[in-house]
N, C-alpha and C positions, 0 to 999 in steps of 0.2 A: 182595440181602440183606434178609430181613424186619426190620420195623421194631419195634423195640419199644413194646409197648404197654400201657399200662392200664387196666382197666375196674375202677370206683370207684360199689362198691354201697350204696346204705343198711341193705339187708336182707340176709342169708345168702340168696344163690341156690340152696338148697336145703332140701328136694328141689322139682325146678323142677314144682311142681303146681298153679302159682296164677297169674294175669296179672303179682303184681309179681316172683316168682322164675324165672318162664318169659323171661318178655323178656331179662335177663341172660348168661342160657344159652343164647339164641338166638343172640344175637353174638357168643357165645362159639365155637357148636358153625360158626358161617357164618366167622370168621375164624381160627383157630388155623392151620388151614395154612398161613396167608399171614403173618401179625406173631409174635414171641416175645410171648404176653399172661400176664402180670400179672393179679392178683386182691388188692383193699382190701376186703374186706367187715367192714360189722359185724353181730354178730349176740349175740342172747339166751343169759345161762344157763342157760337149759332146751334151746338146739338144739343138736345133735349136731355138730360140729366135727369130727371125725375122720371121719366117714361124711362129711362135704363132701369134707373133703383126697381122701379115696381115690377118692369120685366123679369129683373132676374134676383127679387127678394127669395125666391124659394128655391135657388141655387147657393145663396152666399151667404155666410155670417157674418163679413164686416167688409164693406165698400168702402174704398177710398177713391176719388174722385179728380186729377187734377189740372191746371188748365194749362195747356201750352203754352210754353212762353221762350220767347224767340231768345237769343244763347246772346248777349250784346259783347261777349269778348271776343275781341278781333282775331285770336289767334286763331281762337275754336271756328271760325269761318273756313277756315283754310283745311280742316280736318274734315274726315270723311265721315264720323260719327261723332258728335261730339251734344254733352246734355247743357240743361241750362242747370247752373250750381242750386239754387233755390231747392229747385225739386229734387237735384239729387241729395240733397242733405233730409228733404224730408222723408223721401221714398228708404234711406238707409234706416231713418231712426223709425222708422214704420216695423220696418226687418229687426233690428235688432230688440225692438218692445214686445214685438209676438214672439221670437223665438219659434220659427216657421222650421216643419219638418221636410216640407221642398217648397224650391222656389220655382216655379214653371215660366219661362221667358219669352215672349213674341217677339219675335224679331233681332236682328243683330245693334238694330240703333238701340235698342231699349238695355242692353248689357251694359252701354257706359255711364248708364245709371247706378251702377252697383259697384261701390266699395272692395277693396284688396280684403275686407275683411267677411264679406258676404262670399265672398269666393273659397274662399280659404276653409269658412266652418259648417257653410251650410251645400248641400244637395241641389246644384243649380242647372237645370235642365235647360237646352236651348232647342228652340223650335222654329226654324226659321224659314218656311213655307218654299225653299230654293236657294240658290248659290247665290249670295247675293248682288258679289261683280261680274254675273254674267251679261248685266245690259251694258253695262263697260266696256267687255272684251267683246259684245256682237260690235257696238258700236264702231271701237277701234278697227274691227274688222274688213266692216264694210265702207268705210270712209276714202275715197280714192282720192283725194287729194293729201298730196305726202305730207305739206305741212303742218294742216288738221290732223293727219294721221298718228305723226310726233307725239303731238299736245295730247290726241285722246291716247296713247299706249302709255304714257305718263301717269297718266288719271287711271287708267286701268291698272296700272302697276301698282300705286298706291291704294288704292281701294282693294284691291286683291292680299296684299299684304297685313292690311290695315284688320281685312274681314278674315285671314288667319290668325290675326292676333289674339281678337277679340273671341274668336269660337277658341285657345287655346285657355283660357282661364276656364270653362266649364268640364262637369264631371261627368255628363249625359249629354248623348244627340240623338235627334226626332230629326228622320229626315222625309220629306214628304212624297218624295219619287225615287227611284231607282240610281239616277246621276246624282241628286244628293247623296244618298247613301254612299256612292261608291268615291265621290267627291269628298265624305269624309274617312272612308276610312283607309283613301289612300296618305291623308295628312297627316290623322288624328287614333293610331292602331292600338294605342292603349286605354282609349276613351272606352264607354259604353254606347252602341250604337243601336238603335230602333228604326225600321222602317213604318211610317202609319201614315195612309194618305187621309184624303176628306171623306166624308160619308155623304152620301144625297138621302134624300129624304122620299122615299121612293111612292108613299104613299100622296104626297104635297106632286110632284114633277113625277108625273103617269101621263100616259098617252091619252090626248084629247083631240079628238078629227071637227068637232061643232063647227070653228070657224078654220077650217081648212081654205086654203087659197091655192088654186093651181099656176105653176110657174113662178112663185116668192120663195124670196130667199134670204133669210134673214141671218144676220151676225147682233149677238148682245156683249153688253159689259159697259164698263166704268169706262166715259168718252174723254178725259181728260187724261188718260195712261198711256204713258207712250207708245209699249207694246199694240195695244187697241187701237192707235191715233194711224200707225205704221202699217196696220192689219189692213184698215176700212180703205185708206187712201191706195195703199197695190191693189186692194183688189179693185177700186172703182176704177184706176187709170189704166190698169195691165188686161186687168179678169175681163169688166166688162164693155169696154169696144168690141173684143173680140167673141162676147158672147153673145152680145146683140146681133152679131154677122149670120148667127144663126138660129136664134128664137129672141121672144119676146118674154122680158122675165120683168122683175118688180125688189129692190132690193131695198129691203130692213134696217138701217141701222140702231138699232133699241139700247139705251142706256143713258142714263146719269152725265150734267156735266159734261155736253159736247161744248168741243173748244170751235173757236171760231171758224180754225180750217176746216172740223168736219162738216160744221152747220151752212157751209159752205158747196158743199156736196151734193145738198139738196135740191132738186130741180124740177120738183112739181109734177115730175110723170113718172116716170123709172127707179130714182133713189129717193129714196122716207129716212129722215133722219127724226124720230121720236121726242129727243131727249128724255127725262125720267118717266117711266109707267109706273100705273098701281098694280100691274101685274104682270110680270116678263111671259109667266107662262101663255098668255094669249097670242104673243105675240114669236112662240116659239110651236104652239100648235098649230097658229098659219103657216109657217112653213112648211112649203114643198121638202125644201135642201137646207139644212142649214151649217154654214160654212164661218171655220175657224181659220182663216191665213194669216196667223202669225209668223213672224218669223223675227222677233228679237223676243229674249225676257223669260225666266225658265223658272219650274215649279211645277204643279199639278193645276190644270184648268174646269174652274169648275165649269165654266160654258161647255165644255163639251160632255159631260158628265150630267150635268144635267138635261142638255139636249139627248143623249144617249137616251137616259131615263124615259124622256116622253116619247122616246120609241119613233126618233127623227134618222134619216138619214143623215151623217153628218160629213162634208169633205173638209179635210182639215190637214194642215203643215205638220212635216215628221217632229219639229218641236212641239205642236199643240197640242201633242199625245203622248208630253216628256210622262211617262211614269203611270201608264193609260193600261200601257200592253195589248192593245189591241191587236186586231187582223184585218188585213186591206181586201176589201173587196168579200167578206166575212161581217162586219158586223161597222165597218168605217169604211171609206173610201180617204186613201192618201193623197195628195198633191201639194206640189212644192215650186211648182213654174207654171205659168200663166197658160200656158197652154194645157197643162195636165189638170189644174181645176176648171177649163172649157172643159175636155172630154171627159171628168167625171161628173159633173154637173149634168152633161145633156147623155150623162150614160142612164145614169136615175130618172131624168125629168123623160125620156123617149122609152122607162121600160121601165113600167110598173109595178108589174110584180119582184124584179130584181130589188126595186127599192121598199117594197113590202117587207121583201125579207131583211137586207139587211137591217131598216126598221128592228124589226121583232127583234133579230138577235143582239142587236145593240142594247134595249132594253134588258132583255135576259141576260145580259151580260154585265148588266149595272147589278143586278138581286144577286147576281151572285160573289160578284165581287165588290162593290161600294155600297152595299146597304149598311144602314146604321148599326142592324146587330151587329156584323161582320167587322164594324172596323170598330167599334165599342170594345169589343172582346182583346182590339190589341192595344188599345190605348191601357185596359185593364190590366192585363198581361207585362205593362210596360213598369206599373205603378208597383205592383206586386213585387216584380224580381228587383224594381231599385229597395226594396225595402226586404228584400229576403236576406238571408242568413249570412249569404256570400259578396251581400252589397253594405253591408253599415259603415263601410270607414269613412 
């Protein structure tokens, strides 16, 4: 008999186009055969509701739907997670009316929606796509003025503490990279732990040359995230002065939601700032190179995962390949300082066939490690042993 179950979102998993509405719909699309699933999500009055329902009517048996609403007590401001009371009263009496045989959790905000007594009885699984005060502790990090420094190792303390607390009420972790994993099970060694990244969709993000461009190089994602925001702006002020000094190239920036600084960027010859496409993959085929420099904000990236897929060369920061596993100069090229992404850039755009191959093997290396069968089978595998012989207390 399938088990009933919940998956309890912060965001509308839809349309599943982005890392945080993708990962939802993954668990979704890898268990429905197997458990009756349930859907909590909340979402904005501006997104479409009814196009969700009909999307995902033949995944779920019973939608619940609800709208954000801002938390008006003053204390709950000053907390690093904190719900608004409304919804969490209904989201428990939701829980306790089904009598749910797990509860599957997105995200660490969405736990302090759940009751001492959801905790306590029921199978509460957290999934939290990354560590989640890691943009805190880069932050604090890199801040060189002392007394901003103070204030942000503050904020990072509490938010570190805060996001131990909260992952200490649950009975399962899903950790999405390698440094999560081992980020929980140096806290958490009694817990049960699973590693399970994202899956691409390998037959949708395949290699297409149609509208190839020679010398583009594009970066995608969600233009309002600070990670993304930090990404575009080193690479425009650092990367490309200095890569102009030596070819003539043409830079991408494609996605959703550019904020003013980046739309700013723009200058009518050399950088394209997009904002939203109806379809990233065109604008992931013209690429020559396409280049991932982050360096704050931790997790598994689908931009580069999916670049892989279409069988792109990608240079990309040792964090933008947290949980990748890749090989430099194999099937990625790494760089991490403005001069090392100038000499991998014009190591590919000056040698063709070098960037041919690592093309292919990048690809090949998506089918066999992040195809849909491949990470199905551990999400399955995960379902199974919380529910086998040696897991019922």
């Amino acid at each position: 008999m399938n088990k009933k179950t919940l998956v309890l979102t912060p965001i509308l998993p839809y349309p599943p186009d982005d890392g945080s509405r993708l990962r939802p719909y993954q668990i979704i699309k890898a268990l429905y055969k197997l458990a009756d699933i349930e859907l909590v999500s909340f979402y904005l009055p501006n997104e479409d509701i009814n196009s969700a329902k009909e999307f995902y009517k033949s995944y779920y048996k019973n939608l619940y739907f609800l709208e954000q609403k801002e938390n008006k007590n003053l204390f709950a401001k000053f907390c690093v997670y904190h719900s608004n009371r409304e919804n969490k009263k209904l989201i428990n009496k939701i829980i306790q009316e089904n009598n749910y045989d797990l509860i599957i959790v997105e995200k660490i905000i969405t736990l302090s929606y759940l009751g001492k007594k959801v905790f306590k009885n029921y199978k509460v699984v957290i999934d939290s796509w990354g560590i989640d005060s890691e943009i805190s502790r880069q932050l604090y990090k890199d801040e060189k003025n002392l007394f901003k420094k103070f204030i942000l190792f503050i904020k990072y303390i509490r938010h570190f503490f805060c996001e131990l607390c909260y992952l200490s009420k649950c009975k399962y972790f899903v950790a999405i990279t390698d440094k999560q994993f081992n980020f929980y099970k140096k806290f958490f060694k009694r817990k049960k732990l699973f590693l399970i990244p994202n899956f691409v969709d390998t037959d949708y993000f395949k290699p297409n040359y149609e509208n190839f461009e020679e010398k583009s190089i594009v970066f995608t994602g969600i233009m309002n995230f600070l990670p993304n925001i930090d990404a575009v702006m080193f690479f425009v002020n650092e990367v490309m002065p200095k890569l102009k000094e030596k070819t003539n190239v043409k830079f991408y920036i494609v996605g959703k939601n550019p904020t003013k600084e980046v739309l700013m960027l723009y200058n009518n010859s050399d950088i394209v700032v997009t904002g939203e496409v109806k379809d990233i993959r065109e604008y992931i085929s013209k690429a020559e190179v396409v280049v991932v420099p982050l360096r704050i904000g931790s997790g598994l990236r689908n931009k580069v995962l999916h670049a892989m897929a279409c069988g792109k060369t990608v240079v990309a920061t040792k964090e933008a390949v947290e949980g990748i596993n890749v090989k430099d100069k194999e099937n990625i090229l790494i760089a991490n300082t403005p001069q090392e992404f100038v000499e991998k850039i014009l190591l590919v755009l000056n040698n063709k066939d070098l960037n041919l191959k690592i093309a292919k093997n990048a690809r090949k290396f998506i089918e066999e490690n992040f195809s849909e069968k491949v990470i199905e089978k551990k999400w399955i595998n995960m379902y199974e042993e919380i529910f086998s012989n040696n897991n019922n207390s």
